[in-house]
N, C-alpha and C positions, 0 to 999 in steps of 0.2 A: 363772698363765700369762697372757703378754699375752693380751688378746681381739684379734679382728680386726676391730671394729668401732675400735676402737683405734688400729689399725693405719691402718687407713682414713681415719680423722677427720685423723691425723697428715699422712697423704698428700692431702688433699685443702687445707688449709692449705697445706702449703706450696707449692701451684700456687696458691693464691687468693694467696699470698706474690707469687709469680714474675707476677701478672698486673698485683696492682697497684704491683711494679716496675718492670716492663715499661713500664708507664702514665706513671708519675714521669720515666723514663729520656728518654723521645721530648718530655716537654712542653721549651717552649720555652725557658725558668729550671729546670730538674729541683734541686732543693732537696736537696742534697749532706749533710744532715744527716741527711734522711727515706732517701735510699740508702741509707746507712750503716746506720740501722737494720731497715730491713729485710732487705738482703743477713747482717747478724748472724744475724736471728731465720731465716733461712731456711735458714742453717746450722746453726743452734742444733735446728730440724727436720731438717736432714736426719740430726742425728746420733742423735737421737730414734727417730726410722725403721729407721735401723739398729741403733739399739742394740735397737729391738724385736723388728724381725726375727731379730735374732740367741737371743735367748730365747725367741722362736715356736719356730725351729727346734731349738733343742737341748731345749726339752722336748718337743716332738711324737718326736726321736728319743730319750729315752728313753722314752717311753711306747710305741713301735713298734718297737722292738730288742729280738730273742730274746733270751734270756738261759743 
């Protein structure tokens, strides 16, 4: 089972992702390469995230599902 500390670590990259995007975005040359790559790897977390969540929850409901 995912851990939620897991979950956690995941979610908190990819805000640390989205800040120092944000950062890149506003300078005055924003370096169109470095975008590129991070907007990738922030999707590449976001899907991470969900694909965690998604195994958080269907094993928490089978383990909490009468039978």
């Amino acid at each position: 089972m995912p851990s939620r500390n897991r979950y956690l670590s995941l979610v908190q990259r990819h805000r640390d992702i989205e800040t120092v995007l944000s950062r890149e975005l506003n300078r005055p040359r924003p370096d169109s390469i470095e975008i590129q790559r991070l907007k990738r790897t922030k999707l590449l977390l976001r899907d991470e995230i969900e694909t965690t969540k998604k195994r958080w929850n269907g094993n928490w409901m089978a383990t909490h599902t009468a039978v």
